[in-house]
C-alpha positions in Angstrom: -96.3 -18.4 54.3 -97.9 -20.1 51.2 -100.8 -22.0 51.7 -98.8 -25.5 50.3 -97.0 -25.0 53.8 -98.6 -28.4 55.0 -98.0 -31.2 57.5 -96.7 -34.0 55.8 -94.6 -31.8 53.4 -91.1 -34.4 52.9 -87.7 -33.6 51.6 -84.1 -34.9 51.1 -81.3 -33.5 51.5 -77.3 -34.9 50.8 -74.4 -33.2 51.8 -70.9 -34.3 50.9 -68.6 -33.9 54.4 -65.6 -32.3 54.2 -62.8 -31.9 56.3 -63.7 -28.8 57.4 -66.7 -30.3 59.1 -65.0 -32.7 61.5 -64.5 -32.0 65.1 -60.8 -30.1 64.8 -62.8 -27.3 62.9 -66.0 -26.9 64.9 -63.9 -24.9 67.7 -60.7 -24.1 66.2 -59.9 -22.0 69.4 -60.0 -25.4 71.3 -56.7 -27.2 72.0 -59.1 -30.1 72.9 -60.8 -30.5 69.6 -57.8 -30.4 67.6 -56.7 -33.5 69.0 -60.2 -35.2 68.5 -61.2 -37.4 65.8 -62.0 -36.6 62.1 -65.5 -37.1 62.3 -68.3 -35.0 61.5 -69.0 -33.2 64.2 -72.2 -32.9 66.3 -72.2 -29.0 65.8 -72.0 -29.1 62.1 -75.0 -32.4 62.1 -76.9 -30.2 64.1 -76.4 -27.1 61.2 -76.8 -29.7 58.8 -80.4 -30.8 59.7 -81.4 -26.7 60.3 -80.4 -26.5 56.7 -82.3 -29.3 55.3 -85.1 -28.2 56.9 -84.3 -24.2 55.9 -84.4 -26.1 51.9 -87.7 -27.7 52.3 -89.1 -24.6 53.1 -88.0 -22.1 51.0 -90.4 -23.0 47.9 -93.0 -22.5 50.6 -92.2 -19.3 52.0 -92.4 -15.7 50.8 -88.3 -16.2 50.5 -86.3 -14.5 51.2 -88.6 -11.7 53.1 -89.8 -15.1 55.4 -87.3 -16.9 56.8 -87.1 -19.7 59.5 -85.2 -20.0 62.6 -84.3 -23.0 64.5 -85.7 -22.7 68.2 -85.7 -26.7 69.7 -83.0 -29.1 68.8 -83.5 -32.9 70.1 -81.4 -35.2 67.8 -79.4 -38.3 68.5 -76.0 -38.5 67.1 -75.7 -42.4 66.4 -72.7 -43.2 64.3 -69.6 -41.3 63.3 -69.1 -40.2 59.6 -65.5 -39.2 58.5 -65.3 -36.7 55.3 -65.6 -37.7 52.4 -68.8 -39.5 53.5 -72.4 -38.1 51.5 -75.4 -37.5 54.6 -79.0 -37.8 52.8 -81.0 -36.1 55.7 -84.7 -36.9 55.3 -86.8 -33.9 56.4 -90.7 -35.0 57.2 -93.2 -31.8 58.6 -95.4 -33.0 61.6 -96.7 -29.9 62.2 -98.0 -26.1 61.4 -98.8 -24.2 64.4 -98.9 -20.6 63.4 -95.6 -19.6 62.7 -94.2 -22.7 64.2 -92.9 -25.4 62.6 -92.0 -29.0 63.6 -90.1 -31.7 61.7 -89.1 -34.9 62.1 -86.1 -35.8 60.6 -83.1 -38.5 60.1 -79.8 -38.9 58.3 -78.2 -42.0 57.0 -74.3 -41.9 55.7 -74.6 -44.7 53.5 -73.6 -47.1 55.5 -75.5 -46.2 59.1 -78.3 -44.3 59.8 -76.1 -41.4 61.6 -78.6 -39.3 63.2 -82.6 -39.0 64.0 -85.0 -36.4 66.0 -87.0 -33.7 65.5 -86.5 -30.2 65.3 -88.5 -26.6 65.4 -88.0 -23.8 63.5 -90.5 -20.6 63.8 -90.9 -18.5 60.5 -90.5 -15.5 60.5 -90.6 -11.6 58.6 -86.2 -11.5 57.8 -86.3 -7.4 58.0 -88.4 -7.1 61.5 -86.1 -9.5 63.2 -83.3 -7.6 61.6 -84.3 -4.4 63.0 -84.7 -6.2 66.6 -81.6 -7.4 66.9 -79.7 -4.6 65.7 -81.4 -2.3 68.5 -80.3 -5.2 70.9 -76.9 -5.1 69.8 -77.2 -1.0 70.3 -79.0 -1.1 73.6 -75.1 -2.4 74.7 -73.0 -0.6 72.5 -71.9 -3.5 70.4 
């Protein structure tokens, strides 16, 4: 991590939703969210904020040997967006603990504010967790 890895660090991010983000797509599989409405779905918000956060970070990390993963979620879905819809997520960092990260964040759609919360992400080295998951994956034969 780069020592400009800070509290108070603040970011936007916008996002253009496409059809492909709505509820029918987040679970093709499901016969139950094909018949759901076109909406952006709380899966792909949730992926959405991860990656506004992963963007605000990168200029501050050793990318792309450090990474960041998402460990805590807690975010309000408040209004639905259909596609064509562009999300400006604003990404504010509360705090540096170590390797873990916390943000605060919110997204508006233009016309409502769709989304708040905060969110943790951990940073870590990209080739060591590699190397541990793929002797988890071996330890069961997959």
């Amino acid at each position: 991590m780069k020592d400009t890895l800070k509290p108070g660090l603040t970011s936007q991010f916008k996002f253009k939703i496409p059809s492909t983000k709505t509820v029918p797509h987040l679970y093709p599989e499901s016969e139950m969210f094909q018949v759901m409405p076109q909406v952006l779905a709380t899966g792909f918000m949730v992926g959405l904020m991860e990656w506004a956060c992963i963007e605000a970070l990168r200029a501050h990390l050793d990318w792309p040997r450090e990474q960041s993963l998402g460990t805590r979620v807690n975010f309000s879905h408040l209004a639905a967006t259909p596609p064509g819809f562009t999300v400006t997520v604003e990404v504010r960092l509360d705090k540096v603990e170590g390797h873990k990260l916390t943000f605060s964040l919110s997204a508006h759609d233009g016309i409502d504010k769709i989304a708040e919360g905060t969110h943790e992400r951990f940073v870590i080295d990209a080739a060591k967790f590699n190397t541990k998951v793929l002797e988890k994956a071996r330890s069961v034969g997959v």
